[in-house]
Each structure stands twice: as C-alpha cells, then as structure tokens.
C-alpha positions as CSV (number, residue, x, y, z in Angstrom):
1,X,0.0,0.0,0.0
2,X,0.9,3.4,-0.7
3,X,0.4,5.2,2.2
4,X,1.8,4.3,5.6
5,X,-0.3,2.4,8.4
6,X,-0.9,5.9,10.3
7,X,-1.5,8.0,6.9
8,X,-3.4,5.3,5.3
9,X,-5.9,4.9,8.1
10,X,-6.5,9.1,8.1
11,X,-7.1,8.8,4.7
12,X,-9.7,6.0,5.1
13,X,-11.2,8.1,7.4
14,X,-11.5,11.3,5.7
15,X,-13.0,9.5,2.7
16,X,-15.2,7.7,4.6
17,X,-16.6,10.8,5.9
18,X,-16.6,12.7,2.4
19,X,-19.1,9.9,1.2
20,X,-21.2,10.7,4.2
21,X,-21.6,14.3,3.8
22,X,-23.4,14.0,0.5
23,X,-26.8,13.5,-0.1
24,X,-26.9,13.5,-4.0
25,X,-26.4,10.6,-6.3
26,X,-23.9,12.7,-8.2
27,X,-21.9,14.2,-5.5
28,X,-21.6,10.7,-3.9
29,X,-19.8,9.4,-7.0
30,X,-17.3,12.1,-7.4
31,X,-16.5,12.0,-3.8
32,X,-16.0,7.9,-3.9
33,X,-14.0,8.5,-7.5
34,X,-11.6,11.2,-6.0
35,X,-10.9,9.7,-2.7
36,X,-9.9,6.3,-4.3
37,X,-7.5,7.9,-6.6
38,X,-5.9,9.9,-3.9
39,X,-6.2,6.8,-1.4
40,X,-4.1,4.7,-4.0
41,X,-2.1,7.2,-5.7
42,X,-3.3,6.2,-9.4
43,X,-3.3,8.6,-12.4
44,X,-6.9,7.5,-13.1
45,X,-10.2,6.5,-11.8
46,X,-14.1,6.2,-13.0
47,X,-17.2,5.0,-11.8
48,X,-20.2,3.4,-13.7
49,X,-23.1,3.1,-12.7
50,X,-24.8,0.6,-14.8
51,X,-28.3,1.0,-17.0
52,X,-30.4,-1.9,-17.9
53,X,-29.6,-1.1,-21.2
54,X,-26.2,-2.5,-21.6
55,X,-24.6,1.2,-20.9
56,X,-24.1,3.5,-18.4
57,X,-27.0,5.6,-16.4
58,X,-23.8,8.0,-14.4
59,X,-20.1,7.5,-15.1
60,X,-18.0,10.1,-13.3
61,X,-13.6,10.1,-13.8
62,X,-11.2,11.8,-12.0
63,X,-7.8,12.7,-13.3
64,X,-9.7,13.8,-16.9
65,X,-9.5,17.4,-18.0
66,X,-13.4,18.4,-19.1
67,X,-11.7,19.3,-22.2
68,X,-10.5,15.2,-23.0
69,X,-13.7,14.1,-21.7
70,X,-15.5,15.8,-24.3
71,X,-12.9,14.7,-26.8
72,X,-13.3,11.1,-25.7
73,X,-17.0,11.2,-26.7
74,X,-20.4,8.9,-25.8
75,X,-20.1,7.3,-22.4
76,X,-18.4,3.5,-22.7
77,X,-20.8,0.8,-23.2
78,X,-20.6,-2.8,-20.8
79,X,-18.3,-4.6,-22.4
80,X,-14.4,-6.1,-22.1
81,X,-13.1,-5.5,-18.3
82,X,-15.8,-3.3,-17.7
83,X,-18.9,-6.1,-18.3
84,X,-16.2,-8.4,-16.7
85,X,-16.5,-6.8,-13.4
86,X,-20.1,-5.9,-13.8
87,X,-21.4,-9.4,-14.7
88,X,-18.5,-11.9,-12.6
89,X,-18.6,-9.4,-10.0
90,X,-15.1,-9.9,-8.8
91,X,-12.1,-7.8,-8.4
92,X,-9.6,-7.5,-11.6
93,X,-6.4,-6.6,-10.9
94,X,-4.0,-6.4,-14.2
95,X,-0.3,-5.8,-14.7
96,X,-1.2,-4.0,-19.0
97,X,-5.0,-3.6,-19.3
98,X,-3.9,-3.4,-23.0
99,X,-2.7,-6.8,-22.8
100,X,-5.5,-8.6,-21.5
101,X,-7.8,-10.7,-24.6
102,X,-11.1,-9.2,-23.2
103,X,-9.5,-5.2,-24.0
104,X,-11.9,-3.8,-26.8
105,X,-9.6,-0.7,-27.3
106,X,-10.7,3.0,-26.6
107,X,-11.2,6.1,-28.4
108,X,-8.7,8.0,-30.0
109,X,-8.5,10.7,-27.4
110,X,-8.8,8.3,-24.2
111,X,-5.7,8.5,-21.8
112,X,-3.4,5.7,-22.2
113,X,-3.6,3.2,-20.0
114,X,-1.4,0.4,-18.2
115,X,-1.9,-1.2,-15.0
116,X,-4.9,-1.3,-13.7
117,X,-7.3,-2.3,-10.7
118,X,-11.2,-2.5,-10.7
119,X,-13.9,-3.8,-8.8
120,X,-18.0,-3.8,-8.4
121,X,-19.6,-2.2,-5.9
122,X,-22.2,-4.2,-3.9
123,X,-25.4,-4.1,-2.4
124,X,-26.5,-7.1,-1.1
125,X,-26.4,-9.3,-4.5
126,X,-27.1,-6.4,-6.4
127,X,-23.9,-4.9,-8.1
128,X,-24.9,-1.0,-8.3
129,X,-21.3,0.1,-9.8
130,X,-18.0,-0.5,-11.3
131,X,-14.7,1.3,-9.4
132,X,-11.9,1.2,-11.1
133,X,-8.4,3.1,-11.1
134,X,-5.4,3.0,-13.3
135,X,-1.5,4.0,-14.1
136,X,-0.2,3.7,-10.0
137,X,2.0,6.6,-9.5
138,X,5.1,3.8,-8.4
139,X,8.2,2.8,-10.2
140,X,7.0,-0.8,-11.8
141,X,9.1,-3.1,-12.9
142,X,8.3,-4.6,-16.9
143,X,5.1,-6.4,-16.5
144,X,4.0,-6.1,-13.3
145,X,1.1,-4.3,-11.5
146,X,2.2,-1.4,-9.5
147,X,-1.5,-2.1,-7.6
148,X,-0.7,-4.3,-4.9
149,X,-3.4,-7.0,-2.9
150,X,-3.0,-3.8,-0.2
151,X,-3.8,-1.8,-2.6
152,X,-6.5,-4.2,-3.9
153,X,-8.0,-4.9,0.1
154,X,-8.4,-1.0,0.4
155,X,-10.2,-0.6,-2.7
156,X,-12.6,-3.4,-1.3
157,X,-13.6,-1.9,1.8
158,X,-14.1,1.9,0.0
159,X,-16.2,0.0,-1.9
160,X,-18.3,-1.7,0.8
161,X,-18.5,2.1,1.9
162,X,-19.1,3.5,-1.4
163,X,-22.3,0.9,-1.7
164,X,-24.0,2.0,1.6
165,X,-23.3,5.7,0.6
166,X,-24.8,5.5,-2.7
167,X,-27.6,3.3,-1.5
168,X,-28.6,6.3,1.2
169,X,-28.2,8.9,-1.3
170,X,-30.5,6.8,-3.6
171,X,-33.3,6.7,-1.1
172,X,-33.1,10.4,-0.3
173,X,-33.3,11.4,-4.1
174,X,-36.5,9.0,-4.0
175,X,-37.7,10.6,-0.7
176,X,-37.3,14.2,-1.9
177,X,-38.9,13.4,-5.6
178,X,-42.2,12.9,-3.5
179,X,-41.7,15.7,-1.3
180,X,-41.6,17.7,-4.2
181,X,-44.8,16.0,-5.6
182,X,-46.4,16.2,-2.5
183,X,-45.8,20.1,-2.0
184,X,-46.4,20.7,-5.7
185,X,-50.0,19.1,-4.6
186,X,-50.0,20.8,-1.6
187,X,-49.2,24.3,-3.9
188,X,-51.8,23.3,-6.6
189,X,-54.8,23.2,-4.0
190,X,-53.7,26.7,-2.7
191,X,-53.5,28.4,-5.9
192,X,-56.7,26.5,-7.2
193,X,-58.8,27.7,-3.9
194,X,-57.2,31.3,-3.3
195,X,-57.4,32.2,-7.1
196,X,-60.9,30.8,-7.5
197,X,-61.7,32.9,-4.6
198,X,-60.4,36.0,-5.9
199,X,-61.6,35.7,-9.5
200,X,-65.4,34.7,-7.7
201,X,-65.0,38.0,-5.9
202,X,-63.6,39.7,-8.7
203,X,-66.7,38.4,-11.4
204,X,-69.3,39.4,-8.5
205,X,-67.9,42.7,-7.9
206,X,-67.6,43.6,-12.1
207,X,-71.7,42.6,-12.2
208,X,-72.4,45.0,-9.3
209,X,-69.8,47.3,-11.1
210,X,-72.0,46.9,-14.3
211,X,-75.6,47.5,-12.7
212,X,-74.7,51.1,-10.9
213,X,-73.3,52.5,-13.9
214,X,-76.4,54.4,-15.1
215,X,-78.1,54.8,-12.0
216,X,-75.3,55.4,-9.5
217,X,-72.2,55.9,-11.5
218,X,-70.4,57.3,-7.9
219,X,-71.0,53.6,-6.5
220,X,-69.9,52.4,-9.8
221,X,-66.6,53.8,-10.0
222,X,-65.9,52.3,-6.3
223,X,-66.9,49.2,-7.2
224,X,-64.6,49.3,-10.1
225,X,-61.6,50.7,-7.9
226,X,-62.4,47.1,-6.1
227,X,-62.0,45.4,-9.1
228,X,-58.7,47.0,-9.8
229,X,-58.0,45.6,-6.4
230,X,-58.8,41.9,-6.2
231,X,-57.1,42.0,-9.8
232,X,-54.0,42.7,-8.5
233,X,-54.7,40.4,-5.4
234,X,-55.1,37.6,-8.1
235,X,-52.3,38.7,-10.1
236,X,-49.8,38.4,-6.9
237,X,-51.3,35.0,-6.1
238,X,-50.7,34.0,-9.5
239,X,-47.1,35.3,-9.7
240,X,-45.2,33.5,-5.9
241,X,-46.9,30.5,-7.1
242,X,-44.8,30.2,-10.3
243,X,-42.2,31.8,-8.8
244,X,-42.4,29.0,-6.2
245,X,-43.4,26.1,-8.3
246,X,-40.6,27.0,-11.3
247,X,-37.7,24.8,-10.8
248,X,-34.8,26.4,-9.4
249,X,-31.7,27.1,-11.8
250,X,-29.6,26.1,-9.0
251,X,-27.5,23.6,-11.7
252,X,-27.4,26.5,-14.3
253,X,-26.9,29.5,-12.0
254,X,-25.9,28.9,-8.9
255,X,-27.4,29.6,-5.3
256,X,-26.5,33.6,-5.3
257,X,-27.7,34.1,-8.6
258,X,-31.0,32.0,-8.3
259,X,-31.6,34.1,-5.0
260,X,-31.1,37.7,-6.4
261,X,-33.4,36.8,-9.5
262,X,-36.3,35.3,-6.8
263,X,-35.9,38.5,-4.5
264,X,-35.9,41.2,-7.2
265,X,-39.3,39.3,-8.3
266,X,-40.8,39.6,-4.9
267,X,-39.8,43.2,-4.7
268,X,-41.8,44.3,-7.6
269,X,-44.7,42.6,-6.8
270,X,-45.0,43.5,-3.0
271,X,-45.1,46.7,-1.6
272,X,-42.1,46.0,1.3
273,X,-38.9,46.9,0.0
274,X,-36.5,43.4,-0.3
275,X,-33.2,43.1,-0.4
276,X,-30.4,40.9,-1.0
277,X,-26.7,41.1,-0.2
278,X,-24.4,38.4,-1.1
279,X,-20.7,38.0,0.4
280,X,-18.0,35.0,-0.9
281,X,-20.0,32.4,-0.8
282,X,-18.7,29.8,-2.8
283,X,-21.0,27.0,-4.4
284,X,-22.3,24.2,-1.5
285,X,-23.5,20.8,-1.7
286,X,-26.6,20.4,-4.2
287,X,-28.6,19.4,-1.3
288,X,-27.7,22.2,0.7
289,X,-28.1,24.8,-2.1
290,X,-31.4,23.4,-2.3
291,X,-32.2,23.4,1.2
292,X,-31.4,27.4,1.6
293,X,-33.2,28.6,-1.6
294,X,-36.0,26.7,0.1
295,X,-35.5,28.1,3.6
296,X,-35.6,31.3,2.3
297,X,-38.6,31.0,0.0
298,X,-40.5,29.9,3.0
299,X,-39.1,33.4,5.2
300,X,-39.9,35.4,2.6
301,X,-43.3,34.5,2.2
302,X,-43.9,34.7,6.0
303,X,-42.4,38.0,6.5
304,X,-44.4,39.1,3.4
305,X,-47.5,37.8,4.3
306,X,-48.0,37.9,7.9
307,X,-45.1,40.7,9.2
308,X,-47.0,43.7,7.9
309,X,-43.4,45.3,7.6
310,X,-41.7,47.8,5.6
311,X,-38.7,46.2,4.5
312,X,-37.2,42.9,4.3
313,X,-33.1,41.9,4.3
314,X,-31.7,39.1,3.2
315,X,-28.2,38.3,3.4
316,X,-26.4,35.5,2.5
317,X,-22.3,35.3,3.5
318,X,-19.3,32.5,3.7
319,X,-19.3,31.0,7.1
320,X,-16.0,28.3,7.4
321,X,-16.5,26.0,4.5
322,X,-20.3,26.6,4.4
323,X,-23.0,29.5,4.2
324,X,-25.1,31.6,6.2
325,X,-28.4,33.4,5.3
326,X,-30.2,35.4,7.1
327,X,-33.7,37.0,6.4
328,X,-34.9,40.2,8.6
329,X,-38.1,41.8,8.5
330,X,-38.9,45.3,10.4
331,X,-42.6,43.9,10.7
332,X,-44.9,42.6,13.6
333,X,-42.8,39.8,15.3
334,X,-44.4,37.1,17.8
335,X,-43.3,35.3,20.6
336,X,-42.1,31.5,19.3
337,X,-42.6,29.7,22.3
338,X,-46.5,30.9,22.1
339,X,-46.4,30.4,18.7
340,X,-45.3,26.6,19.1
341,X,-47.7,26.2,22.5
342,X,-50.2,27.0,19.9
343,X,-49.5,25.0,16.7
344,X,-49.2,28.1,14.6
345,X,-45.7,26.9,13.0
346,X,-45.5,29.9,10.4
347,X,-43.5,27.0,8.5
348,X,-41.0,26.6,11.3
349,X,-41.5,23.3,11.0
350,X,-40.5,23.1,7.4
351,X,-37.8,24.7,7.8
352,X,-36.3,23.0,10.7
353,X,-36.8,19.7,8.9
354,X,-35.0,21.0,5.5
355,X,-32.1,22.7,7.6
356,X,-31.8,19.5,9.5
357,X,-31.8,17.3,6.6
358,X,-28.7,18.7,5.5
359,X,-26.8,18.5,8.7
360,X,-27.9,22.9,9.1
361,X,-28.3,24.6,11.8
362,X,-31.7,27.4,12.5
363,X,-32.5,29.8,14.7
364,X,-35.3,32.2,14.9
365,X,-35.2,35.2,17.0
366,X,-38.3,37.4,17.3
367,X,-40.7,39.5,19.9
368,X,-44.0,41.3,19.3
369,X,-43.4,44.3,17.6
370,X,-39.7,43.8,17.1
371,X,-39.7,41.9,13.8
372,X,-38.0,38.6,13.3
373,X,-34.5,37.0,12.2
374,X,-34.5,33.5,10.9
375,X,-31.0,32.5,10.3
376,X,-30.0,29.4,8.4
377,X,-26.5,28.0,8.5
378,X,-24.7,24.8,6.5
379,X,-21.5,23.1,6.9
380,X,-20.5,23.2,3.1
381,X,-18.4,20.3,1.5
C-alpha cells in the first residue's frame, strides 16, 4: 500500500466521511471516484453506474480534464473489463489492461492506460457500480502491476462504503422526488382555492360594477376601484406560485444568482422593500443549495405575508466552509414559544426539517413588535 499504516488509516477516514456528507447521487460518486484515486495514488479512476440497457446511467472520472472528456466522446458501453466486473462481480487486478484478450480498445482521445485495478460495488447481490483506477504513480518493474493485494484490500472496503453511501443517497433522491410531488400538490390546491376565490369575488364585484353604472355611476366607480383591487390580489397570487413552483436554476446559475433573480421578483410585486446582499459564498452541496433557496422562500413569504413590515433583508455570506443566510423583516414579530404552545408553525417546521436534513443549523429570533430573524447556517463540503 501506498500510504503508511498511520496515513493510510486518516485517509480512510476522511474518505469515509466525504461519502457521508453528501446526499446527491452525483456528489456521492465524485467524492467515492476522487478519494480512491488519492487513497491509491493512481493517475486514473471512474465509476459506472450501470443501465439496464447494456450502458451506463452515471459514469463520473477523475484525473480527466473536461476538455478530453469531451474529446473522448459517448459514455463507454458494458463490455471487455468493464462487463467483466459488472457481470463476474469480482475484483480484476491487471499488470497492462492493453494486454488482456477481453481489451476492446478505446477512443482516440482516451488517456493511455497500463496497470490497472477494478472492482464492483455491492449491495447485497445487487452490483450497483463499477470502481476502477489505473496508471499507479510507483516505479513498476516490466510487466508487473504497480497495484498491490493492499492496494486491492483498500479498494474493497471503499467500496463496501461507497455501496452504503450510494444506496442512502438513492433513497433520499426517491424521498425528496415525493416531497416535491407532494408540496407541488399541496401548492396546486392553494392556488386552485385562493385564485378561484379572488376571480369569484372579482366576477361578482364587475356585475355590481355593471348595474350602478347608469343609476349610481359614484358607486360604480368604487366598485370598479375594487376590481382593480382583487385584480391585483389575483395577479400576486398568480405570480409567488410560479415563482415558487418553477424549478430552481440552482445547476445552471448557482445559489446567489437564483436568489437575487427570486428577490428582485418579490420586490416588484409587494409593496415591502426586499433586499439581497451576497458575500463570498462559494458553491455548496446540491442538497444544501437546495435546502437554503428553500428556507428562504418559506421566510420570505412569511415575513411578506404575515409581518405587515416595511422592509425585508436578506443576506447571504461565507461562514468556514459553508453559508449563512439570514432574512430580517422590520414587521410585527411574535413570541415563538407561544407560537409553538399554539400550533401556529409559520413554516417553522418546514424549515427545521429541510435545515436539519442537511446537517444545518436554524434559529429564529423574534418578539411582538420587534420583527423577526431566521438564520440558516450549512456546513459546506
């Protein structure tokens, strides 16, 4: 092995815990990919998670510029040592790849390749993935493997990790797919009932509007002035509920940038002034982007809806490795033990459970008439 016995095991370690900190499918693989090339000191490594298709649903390299990935083309198909491991499910451990009669050859701009150690990841009987590394950074005599059965044994049990990791971050991706479903439900039943309740009001109000013209046309121009009214009632309704149900760009733009553009929204269409001030923060954890954009949303609208203030600031800033964000409101405030004692959650609950679902921290600090601060904090990656 490569490492020493006291280095080696701090490595372990810290990969072990890199898995763990992700929750995403993707983030999971690049974390298992990059620790077991550093781990074994290899040029190369890749991942593949196989399709039922005969291909590859996710494979994910390390040690390949983005520019030779997209020279190298399509992502491999399951076949040669790659179907080997897949379908015998055991380890390969090879002094040339090149030399070995199930080698299919490569694309012209693939990395050249030599030794070479591989092995599927597990769970239970299922095999979920293919880890592989390649070119050990080692002097090697001719024809040997500079992978050694060390090297091979620590492979084995990052892999026995890798599977539990990747098996968690499965079922979380499942989990949150219907907690999205179920708040998009949950959203679609709002809109539908405050909407049809605003438009009812709105059609009533018009026909009153419509009968005092001749005879009261004083009346009439108040009842119109309500129309106005409940129009723009409608219009606001209409408006946080797509800005709420539209996925976020967080892949395409980033946290900072998918914040400023759903704050300068809110801002036109309310009357409080809200703000947003961003300071380094560098990009987090999908899941934990996710989980602030969300945390925020859910502020927002409560200070909006229920704080009656003037103003509302959020901030978000670089805290260690991870984030901060913090939303203030000038408006009515409340007392939060009461407001638990009572069941009136004002989301709290929501948010608790996304902060906490990503290893965050949140407080809320707020008194009658003193407005509120709910702060959100994550550990980054």
């Amino acid at each position: 092995m490569s490492h020493g016995p006291r280095s080696g095991l701090s490595a372990v370690s810290s990969a072990l815990l890199a898995m763990s900190r992700h929750l995403e499918v993707r983030d999971v693989l690049k974390t298992i990919v990059a620790s077991a090339r550093e781990l074994l000191d290899a040029e190369y490594a890749a991942l593949g998670v196989p399709d039922d298709h005969g291909g590859f649903a996710q494979f994910v390299v390390d040690g390949v510029s983005d520019a030779q990935w997209k020279a190298i083309g399509p992502l491999p198909r399951q076949h040669g040592i790659l179907a080997a491991m897949l379908h015998e499910a055991k380890p390969e451990r090879l002094a040339d790849v090149r030399e070995d009669p199930r080698f299919e050859g490569w694309p012209a701009a693939h990395p050249d390749m030599s030794d070479f150690l591989g092995l599927p990841i597990r769970d239970g009987d299922e095999i979920i993935g293919a880890l592989f590394l390649a070119n050990k950074r080692c002097p090697k005599p001719e024809g040997s493997c500079g992978f050694t059965p060390e090297d091979e044994e620590l492979l084995t049990i990052l892999a026995q990790h890798a599977a539990i990791a990747l098996t968690n971050a499965r079922l979380y991706e499942r989990s949150r797919e219907l907690t999205i479903a179920e708040e998009r439900s949950r959203l679609a039943h709002e809109l539908h009932d405050a909407v049809s309740q605003k438009l009812f009001s709105l059609r009533l109000t018009a026909q009153a509007a419509a009968a005092l013209v001749d005879r009261d046309p004083s009346r009439a121009k108040g009842e119109l002035q309500q129309v106005a009214a409940l129009a723009a009632e409608a219009a606001d309704e209409l408006r946080a509920a797509v800005v709420e149900l539209r996925p976020a760009a967080l892949d395409e733009d980033g946290l900072v940038a998918t914040l400023r553009t759903h704050i300068q929204v809110l801002d036109r269409a309310h009357t409080a002034r809200v703000t947003f001030d961003s300071r380094g923060v560098r990009a987090l954890p999908a899941a934990q982007e996710e989980a602030m954009l969300r945390v925020a949303q859910e502020a927002l609208h409560n200070a909006l809806r229920h704080s009656g203030g003037s103003r509302v600031d959020v901030t978000l800033a670089k805290c260690g490795q991870g984030a901060v964000l913090r939303v203030t409101d000038d408006g009515s405030g409340f007392e939060p033990a009461s407001t638990r004692r009572a069941g009136r959650h004002l989301g709290l609950v929501s948010m608790r459970d996304r902060t906490s679902g990503v290893g965050g921290t949140l407080t809320v600090e707020s008194a009658p008439g003193k407005g509120t601060t709910i702060e959100m904090e994550v550990p980054g990656g």
